[in-house]
Each structure stands twice: as structure tokens, then as C-alpha cells.
C-alpha positions as CSV (number, residue, x, y, z in Angstrom):
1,X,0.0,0.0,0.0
2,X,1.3,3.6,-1.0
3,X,2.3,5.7,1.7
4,X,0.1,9.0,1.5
5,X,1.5,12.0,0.2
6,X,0.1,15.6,1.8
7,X,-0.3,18.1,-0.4
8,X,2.2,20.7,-0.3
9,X,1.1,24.1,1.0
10,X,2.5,27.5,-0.2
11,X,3.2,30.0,2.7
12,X,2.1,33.3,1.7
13,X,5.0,35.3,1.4
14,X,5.7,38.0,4.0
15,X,4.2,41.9,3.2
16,X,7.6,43.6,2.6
17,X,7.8,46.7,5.2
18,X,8.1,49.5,3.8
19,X,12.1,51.4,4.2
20,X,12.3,53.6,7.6
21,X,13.1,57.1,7.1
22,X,16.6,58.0,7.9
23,X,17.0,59.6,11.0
24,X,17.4,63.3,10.9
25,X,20.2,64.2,12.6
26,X,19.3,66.7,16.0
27,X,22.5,69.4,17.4
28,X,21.8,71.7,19.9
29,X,24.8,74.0,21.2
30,X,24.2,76.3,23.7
31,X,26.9,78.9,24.6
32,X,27.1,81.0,27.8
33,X,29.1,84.3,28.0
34,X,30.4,86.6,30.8
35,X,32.7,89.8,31.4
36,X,33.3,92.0,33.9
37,X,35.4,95.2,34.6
38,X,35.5,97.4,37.9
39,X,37.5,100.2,38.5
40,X,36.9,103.5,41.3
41,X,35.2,105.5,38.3
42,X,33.6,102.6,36.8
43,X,31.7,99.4,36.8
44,X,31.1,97.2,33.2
45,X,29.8,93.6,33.3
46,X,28.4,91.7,30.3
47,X,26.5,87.8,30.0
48,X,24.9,86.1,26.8
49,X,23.3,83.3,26.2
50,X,23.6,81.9,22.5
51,X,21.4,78.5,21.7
52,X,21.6,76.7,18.2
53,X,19.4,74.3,16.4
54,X,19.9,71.8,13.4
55,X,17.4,69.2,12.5
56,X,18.4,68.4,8.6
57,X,17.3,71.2,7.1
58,X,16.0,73.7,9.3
59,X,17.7,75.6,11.7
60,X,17.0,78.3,14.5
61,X,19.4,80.5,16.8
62,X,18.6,82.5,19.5
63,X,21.3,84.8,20.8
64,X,20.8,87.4,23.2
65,X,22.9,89.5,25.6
66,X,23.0,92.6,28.1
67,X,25.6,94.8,29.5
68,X,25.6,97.3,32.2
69,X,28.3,100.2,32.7
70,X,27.9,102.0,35.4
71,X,30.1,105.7,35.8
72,X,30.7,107.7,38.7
73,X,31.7,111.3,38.8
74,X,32.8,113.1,42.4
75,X,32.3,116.5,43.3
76,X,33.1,117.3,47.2
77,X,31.3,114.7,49.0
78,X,28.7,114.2,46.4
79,X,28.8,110.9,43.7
80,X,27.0,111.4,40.5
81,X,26.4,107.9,38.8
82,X,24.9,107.1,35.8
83,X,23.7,103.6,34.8
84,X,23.8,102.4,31.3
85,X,22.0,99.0,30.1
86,X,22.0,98.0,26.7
87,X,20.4,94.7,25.1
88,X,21.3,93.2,22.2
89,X,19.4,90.4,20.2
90,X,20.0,88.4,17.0
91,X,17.6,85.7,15.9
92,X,16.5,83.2,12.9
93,X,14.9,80.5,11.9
94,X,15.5,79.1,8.2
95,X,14.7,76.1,6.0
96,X,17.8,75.3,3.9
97,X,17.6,74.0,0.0
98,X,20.4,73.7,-2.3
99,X,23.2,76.5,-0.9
100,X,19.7,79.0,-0.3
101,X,17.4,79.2,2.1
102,X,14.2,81.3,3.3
103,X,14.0,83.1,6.5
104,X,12.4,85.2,9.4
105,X,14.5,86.9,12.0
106,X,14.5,88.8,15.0
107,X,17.3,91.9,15.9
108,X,17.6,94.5,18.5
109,X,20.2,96.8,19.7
110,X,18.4,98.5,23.0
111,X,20.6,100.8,24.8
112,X,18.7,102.9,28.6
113,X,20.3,105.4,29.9
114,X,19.1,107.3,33.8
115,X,19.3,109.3,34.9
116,X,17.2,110.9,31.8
117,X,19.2,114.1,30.3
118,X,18.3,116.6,27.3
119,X,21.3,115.7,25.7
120,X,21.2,111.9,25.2
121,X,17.9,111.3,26.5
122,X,16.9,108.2,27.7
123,X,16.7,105.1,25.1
124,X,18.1,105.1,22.0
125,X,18.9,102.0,19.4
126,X,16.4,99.8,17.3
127,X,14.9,96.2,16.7
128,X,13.5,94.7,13.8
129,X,11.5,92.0,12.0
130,X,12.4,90.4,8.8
131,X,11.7,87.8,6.2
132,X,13.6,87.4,3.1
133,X,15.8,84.9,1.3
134,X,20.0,83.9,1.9
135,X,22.4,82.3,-0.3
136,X,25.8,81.0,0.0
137,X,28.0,83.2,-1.3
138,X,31.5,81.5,-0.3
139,X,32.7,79.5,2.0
140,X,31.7,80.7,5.3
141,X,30.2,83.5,4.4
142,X,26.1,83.7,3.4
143,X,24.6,87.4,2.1
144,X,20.9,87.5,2.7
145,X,17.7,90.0,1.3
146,X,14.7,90.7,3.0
147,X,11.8,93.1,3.9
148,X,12.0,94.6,7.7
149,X,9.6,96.3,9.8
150,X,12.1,98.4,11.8
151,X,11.6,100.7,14.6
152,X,14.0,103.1,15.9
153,X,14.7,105.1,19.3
154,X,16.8,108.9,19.1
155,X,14.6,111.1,20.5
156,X,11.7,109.8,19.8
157,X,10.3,106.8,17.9
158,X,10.5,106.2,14.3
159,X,8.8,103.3,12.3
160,X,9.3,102.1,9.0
161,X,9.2,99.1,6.5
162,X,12.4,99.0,4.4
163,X,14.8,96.2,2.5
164,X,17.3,94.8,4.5
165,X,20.9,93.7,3.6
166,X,23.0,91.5,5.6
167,X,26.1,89.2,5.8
168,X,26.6,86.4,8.2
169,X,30.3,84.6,8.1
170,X,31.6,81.7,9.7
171,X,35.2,80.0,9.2
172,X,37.6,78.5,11.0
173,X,41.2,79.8,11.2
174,X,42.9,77.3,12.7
175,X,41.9,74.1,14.7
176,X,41.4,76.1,18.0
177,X,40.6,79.3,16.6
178,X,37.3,80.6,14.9
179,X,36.1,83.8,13.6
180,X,31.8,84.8,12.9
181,X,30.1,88.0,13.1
182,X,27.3,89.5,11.1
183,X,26.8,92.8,9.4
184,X,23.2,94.7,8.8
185,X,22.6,97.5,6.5
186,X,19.3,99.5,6.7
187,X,18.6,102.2,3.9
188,X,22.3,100.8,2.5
189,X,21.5,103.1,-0.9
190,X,20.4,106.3,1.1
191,X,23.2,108.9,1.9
192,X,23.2,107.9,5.2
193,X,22.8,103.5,6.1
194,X,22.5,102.7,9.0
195,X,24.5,99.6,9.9
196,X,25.1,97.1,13.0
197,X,27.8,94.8,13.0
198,X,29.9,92.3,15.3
199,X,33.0,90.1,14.0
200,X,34.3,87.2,17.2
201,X,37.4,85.4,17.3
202,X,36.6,82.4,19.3
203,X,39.7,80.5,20.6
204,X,38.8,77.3,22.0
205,X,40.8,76.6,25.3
206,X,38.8,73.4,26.1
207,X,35.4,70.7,25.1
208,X,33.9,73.2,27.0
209,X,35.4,76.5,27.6
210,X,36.6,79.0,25.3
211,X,37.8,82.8,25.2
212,X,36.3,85.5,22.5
213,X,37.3,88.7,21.5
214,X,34.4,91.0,20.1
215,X,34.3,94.1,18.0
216,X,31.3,95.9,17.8
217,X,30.3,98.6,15.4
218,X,27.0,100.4,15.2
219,X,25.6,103.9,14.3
220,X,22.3,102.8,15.1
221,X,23.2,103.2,18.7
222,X,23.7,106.7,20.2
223,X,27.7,106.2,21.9
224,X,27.5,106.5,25.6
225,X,29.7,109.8,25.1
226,X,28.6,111.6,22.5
227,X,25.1,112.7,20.7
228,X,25.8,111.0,17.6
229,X,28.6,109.1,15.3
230,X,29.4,105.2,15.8
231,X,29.4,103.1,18.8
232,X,32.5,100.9,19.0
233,X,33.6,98.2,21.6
234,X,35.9,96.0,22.5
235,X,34.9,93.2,24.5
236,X,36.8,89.7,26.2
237,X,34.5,87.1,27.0
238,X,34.8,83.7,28.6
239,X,32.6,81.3,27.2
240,X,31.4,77.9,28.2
241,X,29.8,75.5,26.1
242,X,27.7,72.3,25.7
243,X,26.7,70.6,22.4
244,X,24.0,68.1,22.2
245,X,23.5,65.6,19.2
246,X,20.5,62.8,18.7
């Protein structure tokens, strides 16, 4: 008698899964920043915070500072002393495609002044809004375009909406050294921009700690001494940093 045969049976073949989506990439560095000077005629002291974002191709930074100065004058047994705070802001968030990208942006250059007098008065400086479009335009260094609702402080308050030029750079020097900064150019094509700029050599002493050397330059804010012309400074920080990656 024939030994029974079973049938063979077909296994339905497994549903191919469908390929995961790579994993965007997540960096966030923060950066904290402090000075301080202090003499018998003076006080100056500084801190920043700077935090940046990368997920593929968007990116966001957030940097934001404040410095005091504080002067003293003596006359017999009185002490005059007049307190100056000025904040600073420079923000963005982009979308990057192809060596361009689209943005919006946040900048301010705040400087208070008491006690109030005629002569300076009591705020001067600006902060805008904008949203435009940036392009690579060599290695390190990005120009960007956009429109701007600006408002600015010199005795009294003026608003406008106007085009916007800036330059952002970034490149390293050397393995331990790094220079960045930004300019901004209001009305450039007018007889008289208006411009705010920074440049920072960064020389990394550690993972985590680092000392920078600023320039500023800005004619948008009334110098602490005089009613009008650029205010320049020259600033060492020590920095300490943290960088986060997922």
C-alpha cells in the first residue's frame, strides 16, 4: 500500500515593510558668555546666552545678551552715577535647499540710559523683524535680502518698513581658533545706512570653555559719550559651552 503523500502548501510570502526614514540628525549647542570690569570710576559687566538648532534642514538660533556700565563722577562729597543698560538680540529661523534658504529673523540693539538728560535722552537704538531669502555666497560667508519692519529710538520713535541687507560669516582659522560676526545695513542706498555689525574670534581653550574677543560697530546706537557718530567696543568674554547631538 502507498504511503500517502500531503499536499504541499504554499506559505504566503511575508508583506515587505516598507524602508524607515533615515533619522534626521538633532545638534543643539548652547553657549554662555560673561565679562566684567571694575575700577573707582567705573563698573562694566556683560553675560549672553547663545542656543543653536539643526534638524536636517531647518535651523533656528537665538542669541541674546546685556551689558551694564555704570560711571561715577565726584564732586566734594557728592557721587554722581549714571547707569547704562544696553540689550542686544539676533535671531532666525531658516529652511535650507540647495546652498539657499528662506528666512524670518528677529534683531535689537536697545541701549537705557538714567538718569534721563536733554542731551542723550533716555533710550536710543532699534529692533527689527524680517523675512527674506539667503544664499551661500563662499565658503563661510552667506549674504541675505529681506523686507524689515524696523523701529527706531533717538529722540523719539520712528517706524518704517524697508529692504534689508546683511552678511553672516563663519570659518575657521585654525583648529582652535574661529572667527563669525554678522553685518546689517538699513537704507544701504540712502546717503546715510545705517549699519550694526559684530565680528568674534573664538579661541577654543577646552570641550567646554573657550575665550572670545568682540568688535562691535553700530551707528544705530547713540555712543554713551557723544550725541551721535558710531558706537564701537571692544569686548573679552569667557565662554562655556555644551553641544547636544541625537
Amino acid at each position: 500500500m502507498a504511503a500517502e503523500t500531503k499536499p504541499a502548501t504554499d506559505k504566503p510570502a511575508a508583506a515587505s515593510q516598507p524602508a524607515a526614514a533615515p533619522k534626521i540628525k538633532k545638534t543643539t549647542r548652547t553657549e554662555a558668555s560673561i565679562s566684567g570690569l571694575t575700577s573707582e570710576t567705573s563698573d562694566q559687566f556683560s553675560t549672553g546666552i547663545k542656543l543653536n538648532h539643526t534638524a536636517g534642514p531647518k535651523k533656528w538660533f537665538f542669541n541674546a545678551g546685556y551689558r551694564l556700565s555704570k560711571t561715577r563722577t565726584y564732586s566734594g562729597d557728592k557721587t554722581n552715577e549714571t547707569k547704562i543698560g544696553t540689550y542686544s538680540l539676533d535671531s532666525q529661523y531658516r529652511t535650507d535647499s540647495n546652498g539657499s534658504y528662506k528666512f524670518i529673523s528677529g534683531t535689537a540693539s536697545i541701549r537705557d540710559r538714567s538718569p534721563y538728560t536733554v542731551t542723550y535722552g533716555d533710550r536710543t537704538g532699534y529692533w527689527m523683524l524680517s523675512g527674506g531669502y539667503g544664499r551661500t555666497l563662499w565658503k563661510g560667508l552667506e549674504g541675505e535680502v529681506s523686507l524689515a519692519g524696523v523701529t527706531i529710538y533717538d529722540h523719539g520713535t520712528d517706524h518704517r518698513v524697508t529692504p534689508v541687507y546683511s552678511l553672516r560669516w563663519k570659518r575657521g582659522l585654525t583648529d582652535s581658533l574661529t572667527a563669525d560676526g554678522y553685518a546689517y545695513f538699513v537704507d544701504a542706498f540712502s546717503s546715510d545706512p545705517l549699519v550694526d555689525s559684530r565680528i568674534n574670534l573664538t579661541h577654543q581653550l577646552s570641550d567646554y570653555v573657550s575665550l572670545r574677543l568682540t568688535y562691535r560697530a553700530n551707528n544705530m546706537l547713540r555712543p554713551i559719550r557723544t550725541k551721535s557718530g558710531w558706537d564701537k567696543a571692544i569686548q573679552i568674554s569667557l565662554v562655556f559651552r555644551r553641544t547636544l547631538t541625537n
